[in-house]
C-alpha positions in Angstrom: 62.1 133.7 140.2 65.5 133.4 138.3 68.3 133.2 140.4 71.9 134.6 139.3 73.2 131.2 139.2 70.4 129.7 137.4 70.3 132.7 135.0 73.9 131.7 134.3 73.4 127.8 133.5 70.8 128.6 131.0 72.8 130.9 129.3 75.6 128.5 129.4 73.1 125.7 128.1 71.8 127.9 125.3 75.7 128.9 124.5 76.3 125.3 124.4 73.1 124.7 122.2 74.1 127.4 119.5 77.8 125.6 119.6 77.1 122.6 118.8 74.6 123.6 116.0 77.2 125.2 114.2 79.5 122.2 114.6 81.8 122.2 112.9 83.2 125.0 111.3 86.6 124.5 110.8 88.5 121.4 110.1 88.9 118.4 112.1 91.3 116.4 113.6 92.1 113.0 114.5 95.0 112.2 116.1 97.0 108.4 115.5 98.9 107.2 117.5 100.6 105.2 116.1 102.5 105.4 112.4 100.9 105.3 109.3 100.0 101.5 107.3 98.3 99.8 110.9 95.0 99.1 111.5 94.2 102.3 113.8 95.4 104.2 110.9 93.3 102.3 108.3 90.2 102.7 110.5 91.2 106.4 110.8 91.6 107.6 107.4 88.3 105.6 106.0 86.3 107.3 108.8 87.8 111.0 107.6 87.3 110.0 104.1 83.3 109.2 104.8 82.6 111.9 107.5 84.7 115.0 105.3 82.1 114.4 102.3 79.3 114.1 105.3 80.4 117.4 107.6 81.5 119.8 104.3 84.8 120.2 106.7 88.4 118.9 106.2 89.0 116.1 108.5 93.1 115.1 109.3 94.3 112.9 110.1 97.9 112.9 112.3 100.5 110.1 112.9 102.0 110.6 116.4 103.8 107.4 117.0 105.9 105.9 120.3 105.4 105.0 123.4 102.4 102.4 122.9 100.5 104.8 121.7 100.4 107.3 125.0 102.2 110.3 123.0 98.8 110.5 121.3 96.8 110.5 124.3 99.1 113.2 125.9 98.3 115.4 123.0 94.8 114.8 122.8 94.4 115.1 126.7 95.9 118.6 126.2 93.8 119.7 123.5 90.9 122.1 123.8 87.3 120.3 124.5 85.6 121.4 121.6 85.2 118.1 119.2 88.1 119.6 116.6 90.7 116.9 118.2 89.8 113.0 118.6 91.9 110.7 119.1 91.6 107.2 117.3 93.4 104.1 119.3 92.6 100.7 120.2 93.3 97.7 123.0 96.7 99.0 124.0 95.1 102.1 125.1 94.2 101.1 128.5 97.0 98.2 128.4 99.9 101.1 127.8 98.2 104.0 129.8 98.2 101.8 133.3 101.6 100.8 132.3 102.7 104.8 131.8 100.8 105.3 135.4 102.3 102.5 136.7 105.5 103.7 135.6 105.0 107.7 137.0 105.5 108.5 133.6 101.7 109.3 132.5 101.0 113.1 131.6 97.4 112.2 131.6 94.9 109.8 133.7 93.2 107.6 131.5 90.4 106.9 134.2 89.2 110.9 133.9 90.9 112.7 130.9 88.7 111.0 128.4 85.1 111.2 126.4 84.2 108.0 124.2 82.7 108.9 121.0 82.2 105.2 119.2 83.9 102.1 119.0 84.5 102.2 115.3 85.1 98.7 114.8 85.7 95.3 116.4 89.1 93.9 115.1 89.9 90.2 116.3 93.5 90.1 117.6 96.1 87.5 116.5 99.6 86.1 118.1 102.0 85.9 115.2 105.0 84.3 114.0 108.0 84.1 111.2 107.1 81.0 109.3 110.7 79.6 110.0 108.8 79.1 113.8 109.0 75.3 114.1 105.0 75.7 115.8 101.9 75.6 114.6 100.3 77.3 117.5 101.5 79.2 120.6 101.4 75.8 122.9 103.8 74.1 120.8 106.2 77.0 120.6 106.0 77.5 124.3 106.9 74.0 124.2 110.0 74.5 121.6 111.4 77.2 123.6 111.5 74.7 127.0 113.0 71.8 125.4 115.3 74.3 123.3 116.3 76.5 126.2 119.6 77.5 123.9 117.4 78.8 120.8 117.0 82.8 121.7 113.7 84.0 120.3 112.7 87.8 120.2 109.3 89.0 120.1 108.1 92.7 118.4 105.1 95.1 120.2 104.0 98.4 119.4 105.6 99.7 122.4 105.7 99.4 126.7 102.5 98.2 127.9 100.9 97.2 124.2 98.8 94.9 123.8 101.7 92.1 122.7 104.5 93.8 125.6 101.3 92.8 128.1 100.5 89.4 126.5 104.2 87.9 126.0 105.4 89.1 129.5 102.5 87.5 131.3 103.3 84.2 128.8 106.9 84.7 130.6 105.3 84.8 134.0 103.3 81.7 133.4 105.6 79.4 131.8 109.1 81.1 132.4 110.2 80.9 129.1 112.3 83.9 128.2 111.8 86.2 124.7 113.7 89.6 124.3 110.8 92.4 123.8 111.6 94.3 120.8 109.9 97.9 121.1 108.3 99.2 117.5 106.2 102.4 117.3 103.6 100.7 115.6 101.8 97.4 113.8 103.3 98.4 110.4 107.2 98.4 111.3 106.5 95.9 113.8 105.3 93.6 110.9 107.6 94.0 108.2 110.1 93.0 111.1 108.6 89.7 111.3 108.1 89.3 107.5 111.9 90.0 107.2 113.0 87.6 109.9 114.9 89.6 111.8 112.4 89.1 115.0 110.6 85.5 115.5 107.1 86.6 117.1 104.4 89.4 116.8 100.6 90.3 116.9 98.6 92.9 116.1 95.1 93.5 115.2 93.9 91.2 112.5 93.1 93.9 109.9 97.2 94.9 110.0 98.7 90.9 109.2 95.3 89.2 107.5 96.9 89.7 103.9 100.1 88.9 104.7 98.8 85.9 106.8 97.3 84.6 103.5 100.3 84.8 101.3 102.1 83.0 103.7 104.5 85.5 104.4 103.7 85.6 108.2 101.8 82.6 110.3 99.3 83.0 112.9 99.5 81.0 116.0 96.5 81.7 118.1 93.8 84.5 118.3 93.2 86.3 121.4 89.5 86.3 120.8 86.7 84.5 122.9 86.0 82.2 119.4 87.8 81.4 116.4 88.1 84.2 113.1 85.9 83.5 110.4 88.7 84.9 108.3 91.0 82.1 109.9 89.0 79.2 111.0 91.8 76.9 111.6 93.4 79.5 114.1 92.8 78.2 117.7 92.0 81.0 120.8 94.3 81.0 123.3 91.8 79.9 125.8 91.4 76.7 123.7 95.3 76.7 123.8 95.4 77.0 127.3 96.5 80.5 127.9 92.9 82.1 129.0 94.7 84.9 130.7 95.7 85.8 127.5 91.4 86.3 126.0 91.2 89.9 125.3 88.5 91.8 122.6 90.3 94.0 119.9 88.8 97.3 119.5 89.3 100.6 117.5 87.6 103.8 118.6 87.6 107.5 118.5 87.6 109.9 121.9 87.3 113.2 122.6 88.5 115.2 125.7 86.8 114.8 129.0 85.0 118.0 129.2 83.8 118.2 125.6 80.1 119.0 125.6 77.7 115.8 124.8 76.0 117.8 122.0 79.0 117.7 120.5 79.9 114.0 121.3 76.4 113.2 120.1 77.1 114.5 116.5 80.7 112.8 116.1 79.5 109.5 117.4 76.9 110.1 114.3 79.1 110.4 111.6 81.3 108.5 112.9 78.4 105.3 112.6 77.4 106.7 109.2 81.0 106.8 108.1 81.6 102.6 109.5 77.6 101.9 108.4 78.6 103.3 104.5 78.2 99.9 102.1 81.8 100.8 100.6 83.7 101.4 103.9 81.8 98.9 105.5 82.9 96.7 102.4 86.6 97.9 103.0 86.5 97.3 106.3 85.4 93.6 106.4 87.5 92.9 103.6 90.4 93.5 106.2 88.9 91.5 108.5 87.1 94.1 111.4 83.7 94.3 111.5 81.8 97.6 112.0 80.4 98.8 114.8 79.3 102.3 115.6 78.6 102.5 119.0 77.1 104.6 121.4 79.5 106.9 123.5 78.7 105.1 126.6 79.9 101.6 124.7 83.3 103.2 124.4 83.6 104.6 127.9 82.7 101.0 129.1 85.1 98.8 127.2 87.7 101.3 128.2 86.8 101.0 131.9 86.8 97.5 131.5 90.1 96.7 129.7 91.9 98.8 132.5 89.9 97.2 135.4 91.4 93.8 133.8 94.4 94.6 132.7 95.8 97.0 135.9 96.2 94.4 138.2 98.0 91.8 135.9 100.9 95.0 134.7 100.7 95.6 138.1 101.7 92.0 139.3 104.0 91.7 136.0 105.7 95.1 137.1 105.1 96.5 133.7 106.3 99.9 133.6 107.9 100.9 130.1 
């Protein structure tokens, strides 16, 4: 006999069914948070390129820069849960979004707020510096800065509590050597910085600096991945370097809100591995050095649990707040 309340749930369930079958039917949008020419923005637009021809639908794609990339998550934590919003981000999003918390400054709670939809692609990350750095790696210019304690060095990051804000203050920490933190509201402005000199250290995602690494306009001086780049093979980890608190796994993926319904999830997280899986994006992408992935939504919920399980304690012993 059908109760009231179950009658409702399998209306609801069959509401939710008929939704997602007509998914979508409008256009779709994917939020950046960060300004255009970085690697989350690459990743973005290739994906929208590949899943507009696959979906018949528009799919956008918006630049809201600053703040390490939380300005993004605010507006995607505030948009309705109906797949038309995703948000595309990367390491720094649970890196910046403990800092923000940390700071009572967070509009949204990263631990909650959230739905993964697919880590898009793996992207090693890289420490890197003006070639005018008298170091080949991150050791020896640790080392410079001691025995040079005069020599002022400044160091760019996409913002408070991004990925390089998080890795160059625990470096501080560690080894007390000082470096002014130069704030940038994303990996592109951040690198043409370092290319013109006027700061001495960055890092980003591999995909944003690879080129630039090449024509020797830029140097890398240790990867923050578990082993060496194929792309850079000469490039030591930091664990190899000696800074193991510094091993983190570069990532770019798309989320949805938290109460977005899993048919839903289940389709983007679909096109979004057709759109990564395409030979010619796939191509593109590996040509900037990431490597696509595709994963399952519960892959992307798990890396980000992970990264702010690691990373909240050390901005919390660093006093990382913005």
């Amino acid at each position: 006999m059908f109760t009231l309340k179950s009658l409702l749930a399998a209306l609801l369930l069959c509401a939710t069914a008929a939704l997602a079958q007509s998914f979508p039917s409008k256009p779709i949008r994917i939020i950046v948070p960060f300004p255009a020419g970085g690697t989350t923005d690459i990743v973005a637009r290739l994906v929208a390129q590949r899943m507009q021809e696959s979906i018949g639908q528009a799919v956008l794609v918006e630049n809201q820069g600053g703040a390490g990339g939380t300005i993004g998550a605010a507006s995607l934590a505030k948009s309705a849960p109906d797949g038309y919003t995703m948000l595309m981000h990367n390491v720094t999003f649970p890196m910046a979004s403990v800092a923000a918390q940390l700071g009572n400054r967070a509009s949204y709670d990263v631990d909650k707020d959230f739905a993964g939809v697919s880590i898009a692609v793996y992207v090693p990350l890289v420490i890197t510096a003006h070639p005018s750095v008298p170091a080949k790696d991150l050791r020896e210019l640790i080392s410079f800065l001691k025995e040079n304690k005069g020599t002022h060095y400044a160091y760019g990051s996409t913002g408070p509590g991004s990925f390089m804000h998080v890795m160059m203050e625990a470096v501080r920490m560690r080894t007390g050597v000082e470096m002014t933190h130069v704030p940038y509201k994303g990996a592109a402005p951040l690198k043409q910085e370092l290319i013109a000199g006027r700061i001495n250290v960055g890092g980003d995602q591999l995909s944003s600096s690879l080129a630039d690494i090449k024509a020797g306009k830029i140097k890398a001086i240790a990867t923050n991945a578990s082993r060496r780049i194929a792309d850079l093979p000469d490039v030591a980890t930091t664990r190899e370097l000696g800074f193991d608190y510094l091993e983190a796994d570069g990532w770019n993926g798309l989320f949805v809100p938290a109460k977005t319904p899993r048919e839903i999830i289940a389709r983007l997280q679909k096109e979004t591995a057709a759109a990564v899986r395409h030979p010619e994006t796939a191509k593109r992408l590996q040509d900037i050095g990431a490597q696509p992935v595709g994963s399952s939504p519960a892959e992307q919920d798990a890396i980000l649990k992970r990264q702010v399980e690691q990373f909240r304690p050390i901005i919390k012993e660093m006093k990382i707040e913005g």
